[in-house]
C-alpha positions, 0 to 999 in steps of 0.5 A, a space after each residue: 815630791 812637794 810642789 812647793 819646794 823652792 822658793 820663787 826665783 825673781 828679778 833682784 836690784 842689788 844696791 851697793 853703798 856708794 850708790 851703784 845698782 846692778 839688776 840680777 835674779 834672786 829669791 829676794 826682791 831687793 839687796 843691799 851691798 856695803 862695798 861692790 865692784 864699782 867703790 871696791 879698792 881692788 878694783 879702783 885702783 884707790 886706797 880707801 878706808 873702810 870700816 865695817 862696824 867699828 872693827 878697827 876701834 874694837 881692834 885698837 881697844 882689844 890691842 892696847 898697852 893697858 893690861 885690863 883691856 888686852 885678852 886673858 890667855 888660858 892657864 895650862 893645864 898639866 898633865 
């Protein structure tokens, strides 16, 4: 059996977005979070927007009323 086999398990600072930190262990040293338990709506109790990435523009783009802007379906084949 290997010696080396797995990777070195050490102390991990989680840092989330709005700023909170959690102290874990990890294999990685540092970690950063785009939404954790302290910012997260279900647990606050808020209603909050998130936006990751752009997803709702990309939604609204894909899901217009222009044609040439809203998915292709595939053409059926016969059997």
């Amino acid at each position: 059996m290997k010696v080396e086999g797995h990777p070195e398990y050490v102390a991990c600072t989680m840092t989330c977005a709005c700023g909170a930190t959690y102290q874990t262990r990890s294999t990685k040293p540092q970690l950063r979070l785009g939404i954790c338990a302290s910012c997260h709506p279900f647990f606050t109790g808020t209603q909050k927007f998130v936006d990751t990435a752009g997803r709702v523009e990309k939604f609204r783009r894909r899901f217009t009323d222009n044609p040439a802007a809203a998915p292709k379906a595939k053409a059926k084949k016969r059997a």
